[in-house]
C-alpha positions as a Markdown table, in Angstrom:
| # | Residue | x | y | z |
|---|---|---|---|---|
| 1 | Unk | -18.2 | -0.6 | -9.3 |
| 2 | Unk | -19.5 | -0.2 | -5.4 |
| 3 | Unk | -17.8 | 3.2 | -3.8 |
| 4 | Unk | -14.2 | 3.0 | -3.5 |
| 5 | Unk | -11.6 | 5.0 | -2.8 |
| 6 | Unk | -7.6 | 5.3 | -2.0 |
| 7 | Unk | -5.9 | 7.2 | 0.3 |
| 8 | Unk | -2.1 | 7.8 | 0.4 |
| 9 | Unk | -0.2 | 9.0 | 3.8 |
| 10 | Unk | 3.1 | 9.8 | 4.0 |
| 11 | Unk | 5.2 | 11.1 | 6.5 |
| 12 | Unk | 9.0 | 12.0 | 6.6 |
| 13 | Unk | 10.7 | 10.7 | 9.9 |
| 14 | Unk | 14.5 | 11.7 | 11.6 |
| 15 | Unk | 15.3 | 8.0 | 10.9 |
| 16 | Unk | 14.2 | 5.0 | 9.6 |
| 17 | Unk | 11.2 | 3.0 | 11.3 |
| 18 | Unk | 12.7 | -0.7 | 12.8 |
| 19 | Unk | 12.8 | -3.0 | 9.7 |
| 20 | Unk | 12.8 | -0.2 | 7.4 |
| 21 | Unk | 16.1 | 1.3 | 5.4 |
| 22 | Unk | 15.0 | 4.6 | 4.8 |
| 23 | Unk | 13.0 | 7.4 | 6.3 |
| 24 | Unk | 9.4 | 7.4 | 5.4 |
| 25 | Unk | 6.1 | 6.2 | 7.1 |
| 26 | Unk | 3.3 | 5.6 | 4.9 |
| 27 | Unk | 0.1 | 3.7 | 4.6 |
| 28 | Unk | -1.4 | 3.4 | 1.1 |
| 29 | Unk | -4.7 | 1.7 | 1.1 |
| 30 | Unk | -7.5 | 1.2 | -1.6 |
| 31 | Unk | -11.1 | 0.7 | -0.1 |
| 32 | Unk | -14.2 | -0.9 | -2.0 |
| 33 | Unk | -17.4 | -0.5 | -0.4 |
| 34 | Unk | -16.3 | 0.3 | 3.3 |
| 35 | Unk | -13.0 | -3.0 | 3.4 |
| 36 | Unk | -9.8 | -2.1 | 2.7 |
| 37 | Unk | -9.0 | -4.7 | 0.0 |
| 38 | Unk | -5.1 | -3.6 | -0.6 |
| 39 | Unk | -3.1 | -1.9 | 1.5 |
| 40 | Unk | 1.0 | -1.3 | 1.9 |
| 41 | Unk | 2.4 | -0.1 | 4.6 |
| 42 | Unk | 5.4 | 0.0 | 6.7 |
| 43 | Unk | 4.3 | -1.2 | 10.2 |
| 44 | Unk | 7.2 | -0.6 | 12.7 |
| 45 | Unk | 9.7 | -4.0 | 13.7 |
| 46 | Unk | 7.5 | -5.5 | 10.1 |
| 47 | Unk | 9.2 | -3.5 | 7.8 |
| 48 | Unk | 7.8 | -2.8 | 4.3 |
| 49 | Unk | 5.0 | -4.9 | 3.1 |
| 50 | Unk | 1.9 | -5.2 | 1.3 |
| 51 | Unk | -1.5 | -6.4 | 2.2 |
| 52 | Unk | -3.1 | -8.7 | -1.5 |
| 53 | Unk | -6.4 | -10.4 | -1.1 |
| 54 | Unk | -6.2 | -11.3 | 3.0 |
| 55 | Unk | -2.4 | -11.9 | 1.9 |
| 56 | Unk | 0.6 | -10.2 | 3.2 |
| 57 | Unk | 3.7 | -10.1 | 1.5 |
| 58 | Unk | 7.1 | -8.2 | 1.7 |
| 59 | Unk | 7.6 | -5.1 | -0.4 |
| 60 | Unk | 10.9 | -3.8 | -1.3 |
| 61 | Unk | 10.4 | 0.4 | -1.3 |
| 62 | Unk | 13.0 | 1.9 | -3.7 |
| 63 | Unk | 11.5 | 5.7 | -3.8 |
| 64 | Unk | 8.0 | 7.3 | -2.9 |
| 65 | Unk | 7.9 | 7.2 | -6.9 |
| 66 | Unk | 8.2 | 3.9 | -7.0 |
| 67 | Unk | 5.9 | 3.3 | -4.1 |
| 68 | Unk | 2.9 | 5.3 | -5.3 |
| 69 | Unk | 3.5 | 4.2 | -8.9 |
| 70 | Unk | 3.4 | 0.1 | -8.1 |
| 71 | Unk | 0.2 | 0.9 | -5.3 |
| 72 | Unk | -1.8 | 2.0 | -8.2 |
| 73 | Unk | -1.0 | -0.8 | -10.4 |
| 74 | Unk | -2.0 | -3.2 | -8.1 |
| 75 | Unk | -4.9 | -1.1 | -7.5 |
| 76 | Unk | -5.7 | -1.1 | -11.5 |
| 77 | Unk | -5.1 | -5.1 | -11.3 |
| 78 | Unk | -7.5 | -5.3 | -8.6 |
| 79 | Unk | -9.9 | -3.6 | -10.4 |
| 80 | Unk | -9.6 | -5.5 | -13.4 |
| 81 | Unk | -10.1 | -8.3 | -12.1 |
| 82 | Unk | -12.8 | -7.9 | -9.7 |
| 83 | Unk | -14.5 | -6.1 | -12.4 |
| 84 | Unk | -18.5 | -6.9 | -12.6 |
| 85 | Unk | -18.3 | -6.0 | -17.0 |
């Protein structure tokens, strides 16, 4: 596979971003060969959502746990199926 890598940011805010319930800010993304080919975030007034194949779609956070652990299973997904094997 071409160069790729994730990175995971994640702040802790006084109170919760518009369109968010709870009090984190993060951006997750997963990058292949300089494009950002999956990405979730929480963008304020858009609330949580996730960036799939030039698709966004809504994401329902339930705990940082839960938001790193589905991340990288989307990120193993991707992988296997845009595997060159």
């Amino acid at each position: 596979m071409e160069q790729a890598f994730a990175e995971l940011v994640l702040w802790e805010v006084s109170e919760p971003l518009s369109g968010s319930e709870h009090c984190y800010k993060y951006r997750l993304a997963f990058v292949v060969a300089g494009e950002c080919v999956l990405r979730y975030d929480n963008e304020a007034g858009k609330g949580d959502h996730r960036h799939v194949s030039g698709k966004e779609m809504k994401y329902r956070f339930v705990s940082v746990d839960r938001l790193v652990a589905d991340f990288f299973e989307d990120v193993k997904r991707w992988r296997d199926e845009n595997s060159n094997d």
